[in-house]
Every structure is written in structure tokens, then in C-alpha cells.
C-alpha positions in Angstrom: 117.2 133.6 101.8 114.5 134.6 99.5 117.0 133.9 96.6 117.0 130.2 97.2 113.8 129.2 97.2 112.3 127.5 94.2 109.7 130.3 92.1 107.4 128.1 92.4 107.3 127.6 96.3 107.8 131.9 96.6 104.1 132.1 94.9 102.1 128.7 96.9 99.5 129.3 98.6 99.4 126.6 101.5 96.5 124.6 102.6 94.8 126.3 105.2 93.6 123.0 107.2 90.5 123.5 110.0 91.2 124.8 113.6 92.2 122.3 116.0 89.4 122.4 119.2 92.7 122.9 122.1 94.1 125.8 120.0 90.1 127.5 119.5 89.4 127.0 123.1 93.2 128.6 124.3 92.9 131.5 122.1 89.5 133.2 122.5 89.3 131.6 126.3 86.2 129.0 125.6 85.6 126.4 128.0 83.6 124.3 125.3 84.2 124.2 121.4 82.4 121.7 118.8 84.6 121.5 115.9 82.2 120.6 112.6 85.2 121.6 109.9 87.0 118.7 108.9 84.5 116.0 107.8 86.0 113.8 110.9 83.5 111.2 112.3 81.6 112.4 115.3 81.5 109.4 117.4 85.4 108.8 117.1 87.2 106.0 115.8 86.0 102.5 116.3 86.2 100.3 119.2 87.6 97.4 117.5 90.7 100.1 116.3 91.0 101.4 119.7 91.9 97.5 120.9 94.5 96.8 118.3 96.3 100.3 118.9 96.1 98.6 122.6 97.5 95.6 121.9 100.9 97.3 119.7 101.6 99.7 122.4 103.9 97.6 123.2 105.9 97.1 119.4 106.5 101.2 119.5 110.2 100.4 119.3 110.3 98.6 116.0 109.4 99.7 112.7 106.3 99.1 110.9 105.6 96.5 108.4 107.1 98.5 105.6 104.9 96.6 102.2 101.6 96.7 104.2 101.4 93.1 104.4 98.6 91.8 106.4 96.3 95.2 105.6 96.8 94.9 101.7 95.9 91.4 102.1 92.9 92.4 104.3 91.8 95.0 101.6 92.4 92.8 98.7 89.7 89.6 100.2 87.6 92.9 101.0 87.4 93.8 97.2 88.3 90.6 95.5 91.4 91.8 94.0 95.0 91.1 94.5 97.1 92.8 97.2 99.3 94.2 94.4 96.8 96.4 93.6 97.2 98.5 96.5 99.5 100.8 97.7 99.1 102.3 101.2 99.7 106.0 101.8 100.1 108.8 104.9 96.4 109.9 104.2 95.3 110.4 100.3 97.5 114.1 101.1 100.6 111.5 100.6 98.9 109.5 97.8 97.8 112.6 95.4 102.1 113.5 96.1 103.3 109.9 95.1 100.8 109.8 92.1 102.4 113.1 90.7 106.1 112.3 91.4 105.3 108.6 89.3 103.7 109.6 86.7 103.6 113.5 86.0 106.9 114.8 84.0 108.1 118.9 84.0 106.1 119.5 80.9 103.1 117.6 81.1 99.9 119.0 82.9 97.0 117.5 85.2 93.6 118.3 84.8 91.0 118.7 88.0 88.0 121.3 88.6 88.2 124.8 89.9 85.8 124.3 92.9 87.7 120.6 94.6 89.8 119.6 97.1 92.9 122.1 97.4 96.0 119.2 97.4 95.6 118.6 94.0 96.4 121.8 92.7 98.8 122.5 95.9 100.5 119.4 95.5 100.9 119.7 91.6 102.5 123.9 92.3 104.8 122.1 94.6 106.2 120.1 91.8 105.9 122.3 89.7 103.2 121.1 87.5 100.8 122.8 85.6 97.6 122.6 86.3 94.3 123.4 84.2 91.0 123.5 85.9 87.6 123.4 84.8 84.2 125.4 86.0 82.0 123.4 87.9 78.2 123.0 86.4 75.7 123.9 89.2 78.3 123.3 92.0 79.3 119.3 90.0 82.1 118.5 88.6 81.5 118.9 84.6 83.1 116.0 82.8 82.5 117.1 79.5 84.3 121.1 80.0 86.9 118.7 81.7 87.4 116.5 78.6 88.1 119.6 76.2 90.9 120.8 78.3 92.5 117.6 78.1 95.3 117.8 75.6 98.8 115.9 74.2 100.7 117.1 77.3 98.0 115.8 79.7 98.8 112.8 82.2 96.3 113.1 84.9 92.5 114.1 85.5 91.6 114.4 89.1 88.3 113.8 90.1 86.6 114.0 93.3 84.2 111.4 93.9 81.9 112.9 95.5 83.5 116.6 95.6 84.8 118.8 98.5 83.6 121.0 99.2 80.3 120.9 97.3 79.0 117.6 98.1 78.1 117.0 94.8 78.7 113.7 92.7 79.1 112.2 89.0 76.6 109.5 88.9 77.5 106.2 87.0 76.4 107.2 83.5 78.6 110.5 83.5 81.5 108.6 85.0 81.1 105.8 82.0 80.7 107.9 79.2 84.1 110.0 80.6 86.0 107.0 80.1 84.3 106.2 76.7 86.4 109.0 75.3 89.3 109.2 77.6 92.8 108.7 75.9 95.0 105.3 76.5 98.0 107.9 77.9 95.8 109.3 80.2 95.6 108.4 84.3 92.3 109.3 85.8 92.8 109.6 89.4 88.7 109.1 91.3 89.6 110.2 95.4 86.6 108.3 96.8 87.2 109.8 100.6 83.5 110.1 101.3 82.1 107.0 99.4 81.2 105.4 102.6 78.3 107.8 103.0 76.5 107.7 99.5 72.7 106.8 99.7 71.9 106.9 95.8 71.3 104.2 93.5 73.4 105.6 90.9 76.7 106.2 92.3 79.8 104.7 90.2 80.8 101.3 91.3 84.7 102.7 90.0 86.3 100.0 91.1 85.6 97.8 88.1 87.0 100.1 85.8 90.5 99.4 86.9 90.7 96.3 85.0 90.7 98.2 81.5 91.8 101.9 82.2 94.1 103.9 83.4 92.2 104.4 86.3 93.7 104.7 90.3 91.1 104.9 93.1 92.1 106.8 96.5 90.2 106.0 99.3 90.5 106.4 103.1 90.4 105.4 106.6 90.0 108.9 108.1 86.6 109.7 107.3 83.8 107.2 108.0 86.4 104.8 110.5 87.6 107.4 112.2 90.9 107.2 112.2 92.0 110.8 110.6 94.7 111.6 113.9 96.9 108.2 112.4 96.5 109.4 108.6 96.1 106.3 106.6 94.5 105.6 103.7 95.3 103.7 100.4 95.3 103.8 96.0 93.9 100.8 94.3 94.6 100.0 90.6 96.2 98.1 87.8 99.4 96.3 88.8 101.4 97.8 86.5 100.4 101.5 87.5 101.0 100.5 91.4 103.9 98.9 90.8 105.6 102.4 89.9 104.1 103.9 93.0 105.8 101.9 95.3 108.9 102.9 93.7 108.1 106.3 94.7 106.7 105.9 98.1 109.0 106.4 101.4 109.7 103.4 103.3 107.8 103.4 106.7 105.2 106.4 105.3 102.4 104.2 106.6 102.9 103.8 111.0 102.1 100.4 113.0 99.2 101.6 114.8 97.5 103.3 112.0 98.3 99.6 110.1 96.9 97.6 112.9 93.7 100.1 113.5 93.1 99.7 109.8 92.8 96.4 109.6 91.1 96.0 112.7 88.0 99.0 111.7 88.0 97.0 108.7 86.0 94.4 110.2 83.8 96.9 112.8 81.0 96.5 110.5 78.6 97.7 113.4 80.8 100.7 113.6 79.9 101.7 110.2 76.7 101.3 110.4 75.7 103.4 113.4 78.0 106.0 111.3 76.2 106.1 108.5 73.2 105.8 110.3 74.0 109.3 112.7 75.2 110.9 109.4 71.8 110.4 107.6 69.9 111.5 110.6 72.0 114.7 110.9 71.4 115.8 107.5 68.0 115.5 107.6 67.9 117.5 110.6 70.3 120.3 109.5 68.7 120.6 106.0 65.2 120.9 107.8 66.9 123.5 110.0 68.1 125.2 107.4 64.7 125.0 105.1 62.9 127.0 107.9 65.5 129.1 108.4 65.5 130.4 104.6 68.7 129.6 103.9 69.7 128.1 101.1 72.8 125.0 100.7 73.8 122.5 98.2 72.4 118.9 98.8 74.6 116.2 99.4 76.0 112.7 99.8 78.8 113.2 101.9 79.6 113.5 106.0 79.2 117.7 105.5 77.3 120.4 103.7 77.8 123.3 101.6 75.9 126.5 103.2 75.1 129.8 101.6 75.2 132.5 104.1 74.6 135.5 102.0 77.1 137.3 102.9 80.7 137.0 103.6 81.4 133.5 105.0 84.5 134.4 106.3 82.4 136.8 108.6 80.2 134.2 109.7 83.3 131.7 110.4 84.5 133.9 112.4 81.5 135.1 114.3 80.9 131.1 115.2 84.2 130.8 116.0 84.0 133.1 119.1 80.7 130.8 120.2 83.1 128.2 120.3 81.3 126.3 116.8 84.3 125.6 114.1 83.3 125.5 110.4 85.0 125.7 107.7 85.3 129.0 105.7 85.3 128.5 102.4 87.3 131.9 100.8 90.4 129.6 99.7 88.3 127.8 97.6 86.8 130.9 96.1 83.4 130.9 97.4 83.0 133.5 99.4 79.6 133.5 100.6 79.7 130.1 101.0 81.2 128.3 104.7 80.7 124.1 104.9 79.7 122.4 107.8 80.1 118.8 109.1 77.7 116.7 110.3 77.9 116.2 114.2 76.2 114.1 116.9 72.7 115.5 117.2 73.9 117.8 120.1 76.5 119.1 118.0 74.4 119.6 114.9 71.5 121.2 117.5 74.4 123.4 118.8 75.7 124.5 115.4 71.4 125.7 114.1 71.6 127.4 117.2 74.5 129.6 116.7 74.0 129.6 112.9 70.3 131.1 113.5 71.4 134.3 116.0 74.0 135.1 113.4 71.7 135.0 110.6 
């Protein structure tokens, strides 16, 4: 059957996404598992989402709202922009997929870094795309070893605002003076999945530069509202670019409950808060943890952390694993002495030192 698979399918490499906490605690026999691999949100998803997926039980039968009506129109009075300048998507996973099948053709190329989150480069194999990748600079995205490879067959730049798995950001400056030189024909995609955590002053307000460039900004509702298990999250841009995408999307991608949960966390301004508030709190503790441990990580702005073990991370993955403690092992993405960890509730991140300090 070999024979009829596409060449570039036979040589993909799959994402590799983080072990689910049922399928940890049924294979090595645990009774208890913390799972601190996925960047979800500790304290769940938010009340006020909980009551809407409540109150649409009931509608399982029919199909959802297909255009997204009453959340784009909920997320364009939250930014001040029009609701055709969003498109809704099965996660940003589904968003990264339509953006290449719009805009990418056979021959053209995207452009990303070497160290950021896998889909892009998955995603662009599947098509068949090329894809050229740039070094990160001290574990940040480097705009200007990104703007050389930029060439005449180039149609997207990829650029994760802030990055996974480093943590790292571009502040406003960088982000501006990318743009200064970036050509007309070019879309620069900014996935903004963990902007709901940043606590810097110079942190790109990017939604402003849709209004002259060819710019699309993915953001999502799985992260900091809690909803990752009903994968929803949305692109916002120029009409004219978002226009296209609907073209391309699936009717339906987007389900009810995920639609009424989103519009409903949306408002759980409380929720967000006490978030942001447990996520700040935990990183302080685990990077005072760390600091008397001796062991060295990359700082961050984000919902998880970059660690360097000193060894082989896979080894140390594993080694928590089997004290029931999920990470994330960070070998696909090439740094092997490296595994990231998520920021829990405080028993979770107290769990995690503990394990993390009779290993090391």
C-alpha cells in the first residue's frame, strides 16, 4: 500500500501531542497523575462556559451556527473591529491548515524558526510546501536571520508570539521594524496562543497592524479560558485576506458548545484574572525552586517554562512519568537536554519540584 501514499506523507514526522492523565495512569498502574505538558489552564475552564455548554445540551441534534454569528460579533465589539475580520477555526491546528491551503501555491515557500511550534512545519510537509527555517538567537525568534531567508517564492512568515517552546518573545520595536521591510506579497502569520499571560510593557499590541499589512493574528480559547477539550480558537485580519479563508474552511469545523462556551468565557473576566494571577504566582515559585536547585531554564511570559536538565530530557520525561508527573520532552523539537513544564496549581507545581529534585 506503500506505493500509494504521497512522498511527502511516507517521510512526516507527526506531532507527538502530551500524554493524556487516563492513558498515564492505565499504563504504568498510578493511582494519581498531574499532567503539566500541554500549557492547559490548571483550574479548568470557566464557570460561566460550563453554564452555556449546560444550557445547549439540549440543541445536540442540530448543527452549529455554521458563519460563527453571534461569537464573531462578540469578538469584533471585544476588539473594535468588524466581524468580517474573523474567521473561526477547530483550534489554531485547523487555522495554520486553512491559512496554507488559501494562500500557499506548490512552488512557493513559508518561512518560520527552527526552535517553534511543530504545526507549522508539519502542516506545510503535509501540503507539500517547502519550508525554510531560521536559528533562534539566545532561544528568540531572530527577525532579522528570518528576513534574509525571505525570497521571490515566499508567501508566509510564521511567527510565534511568544514562542513554544522557549517562552521567549519579540517585543514591539523588533516586531515594527520586521514589518518596516517586509514585502507587500508577503502574509505574516503572529499565533498569539499565550498572549493572555504577558506581564511586560513592551509586548506588540499586533492587532493594529492589520489595517496596513498583510498581517493575520491566531489566537485561542484553549489556553488561558480553558477550553482546549472543545478546540476553538480564531484568525483575525484584513477583510480581503479573511474573505479567502472562509472559502477554504469546512462548514461546521467550529461545534455549538465550543461556540456557546466561547462566547460565554468571553465575558468571565474574573475567570481570567484568578488565571493570570495563579500563573504569575507559579512561576515565581518554580523559578525560585529551580534557582536553589542549580538548575538553569529560560525565562518567560507564557503559562509554561523551558528547563535545562543537563542531560537527556527524554530520560528525565520518562523518569517523572513513572512518578506519575507528565512534562513535555522536548527531543522533537531538537533540544535534547531540554523538557518544558507547565505551570500548575500550587500543589501541582509543589508536586512537580519535588519529583524534579530526587531525579536531579
Amino acid at each position: 500500500m506503500k506505493e500509494l501514499v504521497r512522498k511527502n506523507i511516507l517521510n512526516l514526522t507527526p506531532y507527538v501531542a502530551g500524554k493524556p492523565i487516563e492513558e498515564t495512569k492505565r499504563q504504568l498502574g498510578l493511582k494519581k497523575v498531574v499532567k503539566l505538558a500541554s500549557n492547559e489552564n490548571p483550574l479548568g475552564p470557566s464557570p460561566k462556559a460550563i453554564e452555556a455548554i449546560k444550557k445547549n445540551l439540549g440543541d445536540l441534534n442540530r448543527y452549529p451556527d455554521s458563519s460563527g454569528f453571534y461569537l464573531k460579533r462578540k469578538l469584533a465589539k471585544s476588539f473594535d473591529l468588524d466581524p468580517t475580520n474573523f474567521v473561526l477555526g477547530n483550534g489554531s491546528d485547523e487555522l495554520i491548515d486553512i491559512i496554507l491551503k488559501t494562500f500557499v501555491e506548490p512552488d512557493e515557500n513559508i518561512v518560520t524558526a527552527d526552535v517553534t511550534f511543530l504545526e507549522y512545519e508539519i502542516l506545510a510537509n503535509v501540503l507539500g510546501c517547502k519550508v525554510k527555517k531560521a536559528p533562534l538567537k539566545y532561544f528568540k525568534y531572530d527577525l532579522g536571520a528570518i528576513r534574509k531567508l525571505i525570497d521571490a517564492k515566499t508567501k508566509l512568515v510564521f511567527i510565534a508570539n511568544p514562542n513554544n517552546p522557549t517562552g521567549t518573545y519579540a517585543t514591539r520595536y523588533e516586531m515594527e521594524d520586521f514589518l518596516k521591510d517586509l514585502p507587500d506579497d508577503v502574509i505574516l502569520v503572529v499565533d498569539e496562543a499565550y498572549d493572555t499571560f504577558i506581564d511586560v510593557d513592551d509586548f506588540p499590541v499586533s492587532l493594529k497592524y492589520i489595517k496596513n499589512k498583510a498581517v493575520l493574528i491566531l489566537k485561542t480559547f484553549s489556553k488561558a479560558f480553558g477550553l482546549a477539550g472543545l478546540r476553538i480558537g480564531y484568525a483575525v485580519g484584513q477583510a480581503g485576506l479573511t474573505s479567502y479563508m472562509e472559502k477554504a474552511r469546512q462548514p461546521f469545523n467550529v461545534n455549538l458548545l465550543a461556540q456557546a462556551a466561547a462566547i460565554a468565557a468571553l465575558d468571565d473576566k474574573e475567570f481570567l484574572k484568578k488565571t493570570r494571577r495563579t500563573v504569575l504566582e507559579g512561576k515565581n515559585y518554580i523559578y525560585d525552586s529551580l534557582n536553589s536547585l542549580g538548575v538553569s531554564y529560560v525565562p518567560s511570559v507564557t503559562n509554561f517554562i523551558l528547563i535545562d536538565v543537563g542531560r537527556d530530557g527524554a530520560d528525565v520525561f520518562n523518569r517523572m512519568l513513572n512518578r506519575g508527573v507528565i512534562v513535555r520532552d522536548m527531543k522533537q523539537y531538537g533540544l535534547k537536554n531540554f523538557i518544558r513544564v507547565t505551570i500548575g496549581t500550587r500543589k501541582e507545581n509543589e508536586r512537580f519540584i519535588k519529583v524534579i529534585k530526587k531525579i536531579l
